[in-house]
TIBADO-565255 format. One record per residue (C-alpha): x, y, z; residue in one letter. Coordinates in steps of 0.001 Angstrom, whole numbers, plus 524288, in hexadecimal, padded with zeros to 5 digits. Last residue first. Layout:
# TIBADO-565255
XYZa ...
***
This chain:
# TIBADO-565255
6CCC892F91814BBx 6DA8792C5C810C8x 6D86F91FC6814C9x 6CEF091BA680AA3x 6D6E0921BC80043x 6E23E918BE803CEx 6D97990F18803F3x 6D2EA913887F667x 6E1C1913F97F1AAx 6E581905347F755x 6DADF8FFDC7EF48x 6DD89905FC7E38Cx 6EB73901997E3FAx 6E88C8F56A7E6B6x 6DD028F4027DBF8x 6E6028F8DF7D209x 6F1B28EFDB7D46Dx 6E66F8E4D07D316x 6E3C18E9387C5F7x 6F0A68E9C87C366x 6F2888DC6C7C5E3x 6F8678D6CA7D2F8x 704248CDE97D1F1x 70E5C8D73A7CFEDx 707D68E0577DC28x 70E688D5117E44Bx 707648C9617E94Fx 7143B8C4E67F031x 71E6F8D1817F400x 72C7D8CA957F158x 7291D8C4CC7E418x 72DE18B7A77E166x 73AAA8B6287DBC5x 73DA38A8EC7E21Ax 73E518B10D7EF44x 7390F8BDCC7EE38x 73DE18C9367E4C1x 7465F8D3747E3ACx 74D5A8D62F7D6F6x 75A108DF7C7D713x 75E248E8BF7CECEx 769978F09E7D1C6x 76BDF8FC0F7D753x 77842902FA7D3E9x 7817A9082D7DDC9x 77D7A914987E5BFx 789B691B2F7EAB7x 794EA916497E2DAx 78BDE9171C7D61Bx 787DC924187DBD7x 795E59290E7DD68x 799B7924797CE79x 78BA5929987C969x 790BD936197D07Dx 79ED6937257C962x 798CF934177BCE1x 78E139408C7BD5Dx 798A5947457C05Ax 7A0E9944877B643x 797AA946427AD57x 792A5954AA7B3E0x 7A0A4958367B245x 7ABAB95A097BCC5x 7AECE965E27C04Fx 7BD30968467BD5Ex 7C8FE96D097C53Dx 7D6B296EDC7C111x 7E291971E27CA7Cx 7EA1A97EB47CA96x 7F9CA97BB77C6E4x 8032D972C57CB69x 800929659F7D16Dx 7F77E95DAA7D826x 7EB90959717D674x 7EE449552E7C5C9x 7E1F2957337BDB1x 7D2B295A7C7C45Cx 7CCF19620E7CF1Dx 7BF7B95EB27CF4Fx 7B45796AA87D1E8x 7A891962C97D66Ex 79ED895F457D07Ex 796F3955DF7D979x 7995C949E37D35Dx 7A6DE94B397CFB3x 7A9FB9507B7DEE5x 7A220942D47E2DFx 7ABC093CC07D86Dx 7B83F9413C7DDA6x 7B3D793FE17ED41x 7B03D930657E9D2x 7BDEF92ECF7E268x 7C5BE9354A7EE06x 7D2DC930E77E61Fx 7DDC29321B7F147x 7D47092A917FC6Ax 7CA9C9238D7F50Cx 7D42191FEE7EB75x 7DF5991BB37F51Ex 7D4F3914D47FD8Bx 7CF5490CAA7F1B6x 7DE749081D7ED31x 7E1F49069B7FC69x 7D6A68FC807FC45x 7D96B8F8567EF72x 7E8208F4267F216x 7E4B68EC9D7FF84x 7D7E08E2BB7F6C0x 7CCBA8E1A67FE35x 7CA618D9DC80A0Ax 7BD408D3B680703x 7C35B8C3D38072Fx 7D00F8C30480D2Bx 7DA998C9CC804BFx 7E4908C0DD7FC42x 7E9E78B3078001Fx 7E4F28A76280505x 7ED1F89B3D8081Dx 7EB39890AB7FFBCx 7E45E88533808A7x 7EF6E87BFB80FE2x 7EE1286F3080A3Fx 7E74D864D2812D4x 7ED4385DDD81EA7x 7EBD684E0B82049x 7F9CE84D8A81BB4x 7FD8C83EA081772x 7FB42844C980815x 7FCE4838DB7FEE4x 807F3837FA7F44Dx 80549835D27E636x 804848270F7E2BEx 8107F81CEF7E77Ax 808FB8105B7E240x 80294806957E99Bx 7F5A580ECC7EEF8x 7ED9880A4E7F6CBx 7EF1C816FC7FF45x 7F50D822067F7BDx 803608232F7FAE9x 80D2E829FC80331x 80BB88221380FCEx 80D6C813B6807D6x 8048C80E897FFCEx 800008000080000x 
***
């Protein structure tokens, strides 16, 4: 029969059998733990917010305001322009957008797409609309005297 490095029942020397009872070590895992963002884009978002002031730029755009404009320092008198009814138009749909995103359509119903009100006015004809609302007027007329 086999000896300690060999298959059992097996007569011939055959790959070599594991005596370990321990598995494989799993890969270890590397990178940022799950929701920690990224070092370089934090400091990246900061630096803009901070240096750039993107949200004061465009809230100036919006409103009208005078906007210096070319190199901010150096020699000679800076430039300023007011910024055109375009641009800011643009620079508000960019603030509302940030503001105020999108709707978007969503379908409510029941469960298995039934309706959520049973008996709703989709089932009633609109001869039977009519008779509710001119019931509910003469009652409403009725209590007002």
């Amino acid at each position: 029969m086999g000896g300690p490095n060999m298959a059992p029942d097996s007569d011939t020397l055959d790959a070599p059998v594991d005596d370990t009872d321990s598995a494989p070590e799993p890969p270890k895992k590397r990178g940022r733990k799950a929701g920690v963002q990224n070092k370089f884009t934090v400091e990246m978002k900061e630096l803009i917010q901070q240096r750039g002031k993107p949200v004061e730029l465009l809230c100036d755009v919006a409103r009208g305001v005078k906007i210096r404009i070319g190199p901010q320092a150096g020699p000679g008198e800076p430039k300023y322009a007011y910024p055109s009814l375009s641009e800011r138009t643009a620079a508000a749909k960019i603030l509302i957008g940030k503001l105020v995103p999108d709707m978007k359509v969503t379908e409510v119903t029941g469960a298995d797409g039934e309706r959520l009100v049973p008996g709703s006015s989709e089932d009633k004809s609109d001869l039977d609309t009519a008779r509710a609302i001119a019931f509910l007027l003469n009652k409403a007329a009725r209590d007002l005297d």
